[in-house]
Structures are given as structure tokens and as C-alpha cells.
N, C-alpha and C positions, 0 to 999 in steps of 0.2 A: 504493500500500500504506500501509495505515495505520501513523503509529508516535505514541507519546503524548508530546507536548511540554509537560505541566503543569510543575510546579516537584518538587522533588527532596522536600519533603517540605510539612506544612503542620503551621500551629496554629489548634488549633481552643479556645475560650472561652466560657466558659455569660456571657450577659446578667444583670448584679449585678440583683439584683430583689427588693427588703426584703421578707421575710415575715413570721411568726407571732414574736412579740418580737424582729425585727431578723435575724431569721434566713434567709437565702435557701435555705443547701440546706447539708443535714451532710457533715459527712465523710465519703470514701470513696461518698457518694451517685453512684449512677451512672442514666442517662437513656439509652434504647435509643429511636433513630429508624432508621426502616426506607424502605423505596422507595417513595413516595407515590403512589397513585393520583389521575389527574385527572379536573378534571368530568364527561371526557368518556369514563370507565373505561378507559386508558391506565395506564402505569407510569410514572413522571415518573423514566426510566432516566440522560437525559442522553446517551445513544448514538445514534449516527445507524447508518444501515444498513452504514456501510463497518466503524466501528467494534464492531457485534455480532458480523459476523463474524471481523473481527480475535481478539474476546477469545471468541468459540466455538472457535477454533483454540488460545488459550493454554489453553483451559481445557478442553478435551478434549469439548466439547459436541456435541450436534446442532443441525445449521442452526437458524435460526431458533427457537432456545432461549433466545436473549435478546432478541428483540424484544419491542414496549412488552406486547403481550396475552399475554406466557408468565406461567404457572403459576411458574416459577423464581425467580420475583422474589417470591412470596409465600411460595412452598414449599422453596424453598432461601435466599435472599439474605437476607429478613426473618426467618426462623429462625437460620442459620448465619454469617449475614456480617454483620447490621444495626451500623449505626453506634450503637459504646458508650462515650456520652462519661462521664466524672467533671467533677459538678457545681461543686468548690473546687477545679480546677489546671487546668492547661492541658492540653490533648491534644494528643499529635504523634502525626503519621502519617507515614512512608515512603513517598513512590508508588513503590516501585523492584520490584513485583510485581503481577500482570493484578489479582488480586482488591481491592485497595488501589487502583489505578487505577481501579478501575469504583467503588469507594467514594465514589471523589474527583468522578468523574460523579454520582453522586446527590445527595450532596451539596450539590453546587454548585445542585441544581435542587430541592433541599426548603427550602419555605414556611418552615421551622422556623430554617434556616439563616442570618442574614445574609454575602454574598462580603466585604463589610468591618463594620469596625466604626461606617465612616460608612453603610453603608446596612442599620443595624439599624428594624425595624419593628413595632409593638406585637403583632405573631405571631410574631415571631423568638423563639430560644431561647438560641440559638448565635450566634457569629461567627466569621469567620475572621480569625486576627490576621494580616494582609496590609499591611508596616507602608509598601510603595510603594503598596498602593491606598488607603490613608488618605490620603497624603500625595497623590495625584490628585484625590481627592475634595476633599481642601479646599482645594487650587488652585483648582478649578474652582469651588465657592463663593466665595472671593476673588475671579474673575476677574470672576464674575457681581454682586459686591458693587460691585468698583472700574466696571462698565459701569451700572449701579445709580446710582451714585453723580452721576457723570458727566452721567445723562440728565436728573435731577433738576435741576442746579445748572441746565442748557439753560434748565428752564421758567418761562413765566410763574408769578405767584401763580393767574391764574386756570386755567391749564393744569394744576397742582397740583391743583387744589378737582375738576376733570374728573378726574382719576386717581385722586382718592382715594374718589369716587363709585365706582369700579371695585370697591372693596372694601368697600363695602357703607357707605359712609360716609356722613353726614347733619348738616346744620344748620353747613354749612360755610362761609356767607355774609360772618359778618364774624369770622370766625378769622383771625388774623395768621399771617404767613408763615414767623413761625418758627416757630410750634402745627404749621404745612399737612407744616414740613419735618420738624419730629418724628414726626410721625402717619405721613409716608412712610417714614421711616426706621424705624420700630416693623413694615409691611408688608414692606418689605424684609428685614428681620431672620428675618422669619417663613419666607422660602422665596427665595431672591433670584434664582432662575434664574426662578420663576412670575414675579415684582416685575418681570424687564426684558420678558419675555413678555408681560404685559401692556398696558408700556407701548409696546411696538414692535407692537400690534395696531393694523392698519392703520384700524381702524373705533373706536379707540378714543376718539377724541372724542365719535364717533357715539351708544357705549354710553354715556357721560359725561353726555351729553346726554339722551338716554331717563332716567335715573336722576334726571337732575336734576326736569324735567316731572313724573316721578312723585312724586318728593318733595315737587314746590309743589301735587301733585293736580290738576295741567294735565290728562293723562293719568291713567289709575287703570290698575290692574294689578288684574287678577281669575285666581287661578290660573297658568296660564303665557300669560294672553289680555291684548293690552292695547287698553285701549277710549279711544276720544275722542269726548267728548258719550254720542254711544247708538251709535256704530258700535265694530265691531270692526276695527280696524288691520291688527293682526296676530295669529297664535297662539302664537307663541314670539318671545324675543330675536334670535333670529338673522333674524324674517320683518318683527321692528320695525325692525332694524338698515337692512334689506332697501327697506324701507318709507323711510327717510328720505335712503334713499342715490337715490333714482330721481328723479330730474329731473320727472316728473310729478307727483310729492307737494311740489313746491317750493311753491306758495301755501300747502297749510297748516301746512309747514313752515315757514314765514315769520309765519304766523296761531299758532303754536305759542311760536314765538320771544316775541313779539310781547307776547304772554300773560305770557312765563315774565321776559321784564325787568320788565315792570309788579308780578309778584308780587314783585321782588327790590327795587324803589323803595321799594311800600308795608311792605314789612319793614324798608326801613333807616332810612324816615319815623319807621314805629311806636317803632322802637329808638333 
């Protein structure tokens, strides 16, 4: 049997957003969000089957009057029940009632909404002031900083110059190691759970290496194709990747190599 274990009550907070001479929203301005439909012409209810009929019993309903395809959720819920925040204060909500509780399911699953105020989104409108799930969210940022961090100090300088190829980096040849470590650390800042993601991809030398061939135009890239001489390799990264990992492409993997230090000699000659 279903029973609702949310939290006792919530605060909900409009995202500051400078508008027309500094002003985001007036006074007493109020902003009605209703039960969203999805792509897929659903009600983006937040209910699962045990709980519809839970809140069909609190609420005096017919079966299957709150499931995702009722009419109820257009023709009752977003008329009579939609969520009406004030745009300059905070809003409290009570779940200590079915109708309030099922507010708190939609909610929680509208686009409009961020669940914290770490994981607000340039479509959010709202958040919800949840001041233990801020304080999760940025542990775990931290956590992924200080493992960030750690992986960095591990690398070589030229294992640096391979990673930062990851991120789209270029003309990395004779950059010093403290430029390699500021430029990681400026990636890392950007997203730092993506930052050890991609350094813990198993293929990531590999990618590193593709990047690099195409940079000295060992390799060319045409579209998502990448070509050597007049052959086609592969069709995407993942089939280049693919390509360099197979013990049968080792000759011109080696022929490739080969290529790509002689461009890195006559560049350090030229310079």
C-alpha cells in the first residue's frame, strides 16, 4: 500500500533573472505552471500506477482518472490545482494533504522546475530551496574536483597535451607545463564530473591521438569521415577509435606515428 514519504513541507524560489531596467519580476507577480505534457502526449504526472490509485481513493475519483492520458490533469488539475508561485518571495507548500502531495509529484517532474538550486538549467524557472540537496550536490562537485585534481598531478607533460586534445585543444606543442596545467584546470572548472570522465576513458589516448594526426593534417576529417591519403578509415570517432585499437591497422598505425613525430621535429626546427 502506498503511503507518501516526501518531506513535510517544501520551498519553492523563482531563478533571479535581470530584466527590463534590472527588473526580474514585480511585486505580488504570480506565475501559474500546470502538469506538463510529454513528447510523447503523456502527462508528466510523476505517479506510478500504485500511487494513482492511492490518490483516486483520497480523492474520491474513478479508477484510472489519474493516469498519465486523463483528461483530469488538463480539465481539473491545470484549471483548479496548477502550481501558483509568487515571482519576489519564496513559496511554501505543506504536503500534509493528497492534493499538495500530487502537486509535489508534478513538480518535481516539470522542465520548469529545478529539484535544487544546484541543478538549475537555462529552462528552469523555479527551484526548490532543498538546502541538504545543495549541500550533496556540491560534495559531489568537490569530490569530483579533488579526483580531478589528483589525476592531473599523475600525468606526464605529454599525457596533459593528449587530454587537452580531448577538449578540443590545439597548437599544444611547445606550451609549458604550467600553460598545459592551467588550461586543465580552466576544463575542469567547466564540469568536473565530465573533466575525470574523460580522463578515465579507456580509449583516451587513442582519441588524443586521432586529434593530434588531424591537427598536423596527417589524417583530415571531412564531416564525421576521417580519411588517410584517398581512403576512408572510418565514419565516425568511435569507428576511428575502433580503427586504431585492432592489431591489424598496426603498420599504419606505426606509418601514422611515424608521420606525426617528423611533423613535430620540423615544427620545433622551424621555431
Amino acid at each position: 500500500m502506498y503511503k507518501f514519504e516526501g518531506p513535510e513541507s517544501i520551498k519553492v524560489k523563482r531563478i533571479a533573472k535581470a530584466g527590463y531596467f534590472g527588473i526580474s519580476s514585480y511585486a505580488k507577480s504570480v506565475t501559474t505552471i500546470g502538469c506538463e505534457i510529454s513528447s510523447k502526449g503523456f502527462f508528466k504526472t510523476g505517479l506510478d500506477a500504485e500511487m494513482e490509485k492511492h490518490y483516486e481513493s483520497e480523492l474520491s475519483l474513478k479508477p484510472g482518472e489519474l493516469n498519465k492520458h486523463s483528461k483530469w490533469w488538463s480539465d481539473v488539475f491545470n484549471v483548479t490545482h496548477s502550481l501558483r508561485f509568487f515571482n519576489t518571495k519564496t513559496n511554501e507548500i505543506m504536503l500534509d494533504n493528497p492534493i499538495n502531495q500530487i502537486k509535489y509529484l508534478v513538480l518535481m517532474n516539470s522542465s520548469k522546475i529545478a529539484n535544487s538550486e544546484i541543478e538549475k538549467t537555462p529552462g528552469t524557472i523555479f527551484f526548490i530551496d532543498n538546502a541538504e540537496a545543495k549541500a550533496q550536490a556540491e560534495l559531489e562537485v568537490y569530490n569530483y574536483e579533488f579526483e580531478a585534481m589528483g589525476l592531473v598531478y599523475k600525468l606526464s607533460p605529454d599525457d596533459k597535451r593528449t587530454n587537452l586534445r580531448l577538449f578540443g585543444k590545439t597548437g599544444l606543442d611547445n606550451v609549458s607545463e604550467a600553460m598545459l596545467n592551467a588550461q586543465l584546470m580552466q576544463e575542469m572548472k567547466k564540469d568536473p564530473k565530465l573533466f575525470v570522465e574523460t580522463l578515465l576513458d579507456k580509449d583516451a589516448k587513442t582519441k588524443g591521438l586521432i586529434n593530434e594526426l588531424v591537427e598536423k593534417n596527417i589524417i583530415r576529417r571531412k564531416g564525421t569521415h576521417f580519411i588517410y591519403n584517398e581512403d576512408t578509415i572510418a565514419h565516425s570517432t568511435e569507428e576511428c577509435v575502433d580503427y586504431f585499437n585492432n592489431k591489424s591497422n598496426d603498420k599504419v598505425t606505426l606509418i601514422l606515428k611515424s608521420k606525426l613525430n617528423k611533423a613535430k621535429n620540423i615544427k620545433e626546427v622551424t621555431e
